[in-house]
C-alpha positions in Angstrom: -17.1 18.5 -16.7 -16.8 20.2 -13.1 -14.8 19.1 -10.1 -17.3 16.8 -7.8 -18.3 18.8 -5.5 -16.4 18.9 -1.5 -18.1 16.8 1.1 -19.3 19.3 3.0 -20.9 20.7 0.1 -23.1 18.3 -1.0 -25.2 18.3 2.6 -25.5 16.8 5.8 -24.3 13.5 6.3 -28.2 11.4 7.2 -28.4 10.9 10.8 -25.2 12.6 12.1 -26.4 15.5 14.6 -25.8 18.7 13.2 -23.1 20.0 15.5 -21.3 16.9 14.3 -21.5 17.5 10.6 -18.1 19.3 10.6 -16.4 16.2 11.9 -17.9 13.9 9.5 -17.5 16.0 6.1 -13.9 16.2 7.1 -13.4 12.8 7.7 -15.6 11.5 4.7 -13.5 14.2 2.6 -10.1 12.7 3.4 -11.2 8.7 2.8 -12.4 10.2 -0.6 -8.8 12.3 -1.5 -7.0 8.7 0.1 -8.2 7.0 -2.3 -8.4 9.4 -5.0 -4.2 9.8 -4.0 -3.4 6.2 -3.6 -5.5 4.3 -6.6 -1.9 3.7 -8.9 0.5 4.0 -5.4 3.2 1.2 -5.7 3.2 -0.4 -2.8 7.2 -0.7 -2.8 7.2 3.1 -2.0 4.9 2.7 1.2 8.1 2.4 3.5 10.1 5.7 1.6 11.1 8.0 3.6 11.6 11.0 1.2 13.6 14.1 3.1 13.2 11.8 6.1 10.2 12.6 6.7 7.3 9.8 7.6 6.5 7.1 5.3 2.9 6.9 3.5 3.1 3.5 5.3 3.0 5.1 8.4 0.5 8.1 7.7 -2.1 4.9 6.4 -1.8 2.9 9.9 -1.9 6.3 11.9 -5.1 7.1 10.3 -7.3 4.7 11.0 -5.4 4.2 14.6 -6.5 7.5 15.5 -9.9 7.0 14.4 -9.7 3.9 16.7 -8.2 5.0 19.9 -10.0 8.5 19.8 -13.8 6.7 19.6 -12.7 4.5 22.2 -11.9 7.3 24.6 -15.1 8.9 23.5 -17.1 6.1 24.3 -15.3 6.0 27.8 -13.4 3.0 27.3 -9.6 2.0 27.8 -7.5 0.8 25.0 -7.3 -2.7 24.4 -4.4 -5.4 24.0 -4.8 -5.2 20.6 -5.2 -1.4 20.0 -1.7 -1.3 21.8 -0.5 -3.7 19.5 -1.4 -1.6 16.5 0.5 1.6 18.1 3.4 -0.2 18.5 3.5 -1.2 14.7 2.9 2.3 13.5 6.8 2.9 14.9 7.6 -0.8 12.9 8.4 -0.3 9.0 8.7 -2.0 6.4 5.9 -4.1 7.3 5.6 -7.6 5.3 2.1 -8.3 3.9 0.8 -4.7 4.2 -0.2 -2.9 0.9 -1.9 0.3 0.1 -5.4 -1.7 0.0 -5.1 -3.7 3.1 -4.3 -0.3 4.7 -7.1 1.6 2.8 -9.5 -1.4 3.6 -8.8 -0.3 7.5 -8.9 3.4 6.9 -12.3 3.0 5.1 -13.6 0.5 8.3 -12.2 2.9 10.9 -14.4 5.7 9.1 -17.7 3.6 8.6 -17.4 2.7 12.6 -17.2 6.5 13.2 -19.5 7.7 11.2 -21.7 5.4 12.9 -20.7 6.4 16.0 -21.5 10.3 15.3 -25.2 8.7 14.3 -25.7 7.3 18.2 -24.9 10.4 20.1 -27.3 13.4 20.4 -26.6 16.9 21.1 -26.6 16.5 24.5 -24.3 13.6 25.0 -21.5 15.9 23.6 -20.2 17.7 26.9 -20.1 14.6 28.6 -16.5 14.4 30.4 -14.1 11.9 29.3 -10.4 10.9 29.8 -7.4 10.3 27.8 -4.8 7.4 28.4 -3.5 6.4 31.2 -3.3 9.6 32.9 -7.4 9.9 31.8 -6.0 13.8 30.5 -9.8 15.5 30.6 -11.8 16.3 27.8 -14.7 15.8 26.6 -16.8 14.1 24.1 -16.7 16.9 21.6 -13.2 17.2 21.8 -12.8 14.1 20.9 -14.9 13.8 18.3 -13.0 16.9 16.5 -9.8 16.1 17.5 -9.8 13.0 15.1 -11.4 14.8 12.5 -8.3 17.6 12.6 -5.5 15.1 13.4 -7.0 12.8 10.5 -7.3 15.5 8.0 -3.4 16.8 9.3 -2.0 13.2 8.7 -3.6 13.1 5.2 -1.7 16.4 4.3 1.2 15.0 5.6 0.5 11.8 3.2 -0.1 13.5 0.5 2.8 16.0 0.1 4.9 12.5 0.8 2.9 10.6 -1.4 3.3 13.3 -4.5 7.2 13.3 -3.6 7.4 9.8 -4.5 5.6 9.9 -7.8 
């Protein structure tokens, strides 16, 4: 039987605009490999820190928190009480109460609420200025858009050199 094919390969994603296509195959592609990576991950080792480098534990939050902050500046918004609180915890480990599934749960979340995102912006939309933090750095939707698809598909190449360490 052949590999499944790649994301990207199997077409465009329905209703995402074609210059965002990129974005979403890369995304889609990484919740896919998470899962495929993680499915028998003990959750003891999501706190290792093998070589000292980050733990999966961390890679897992600062996914979906990524996701999360970068659609918020996109959409022109500040970050919220609670979006600070979940920055703050990606520097916090261990964490009680957190497995791989709770974290894959709000990895695969943070991608259904971009993907939807991508599907409610035209073409046009995609110059539109933005800013970033406090200091509203500029950019632009676009940028955004494709900066979380590259640092999300970084962090899950970080996770799963860390993750194959520990197994």
């Amino acid at each position: 039987m052949s590999a499944p094919l790649e994301v990207w390969m199997r077409g465009p994603i329905d209703g995402v605009p074609a210059l965002l296509q990129p974005a979403a195959h890369a995304v889609l592609q990484v919740q896919e490999e998470l899962h495929e990576l993680l499915k028998d991950f003990s959750d003891d080792l999501l706190w290792e820190k093998p070589h000292g480098v980050a733990s999966v534990g961390f890679h897992l939050q600062h996914l979906s928190g990524v996701l999360d902050r970068l659609q918020t500046y996109a959409e022109g918004n500040t970050l919220s009480p609670e979006q600070f609180d979940l920055l703050s915890l990606e520097k916090v480990a261990p964490q009680e109460n957190q497995t791989v599934a709770t974290f894959l749960a709000r990895f695969d979340l943070q991608v259904e609420k971009y993907i939807s995102y991508l599907k409610q912006l035209s073409e046009a939309d995609l110059l539109q200025p933005r800013g970033i933090g406090r200091k509203q750095i500029p950019t632009n939707i676009i940028g955004l858009i494709f900066h979380a698809a590259e640092h999300t598909t970084r962090h899950f190449g970080q996770l799963y050199v860390t993750a194959k360490q520990l197994v």
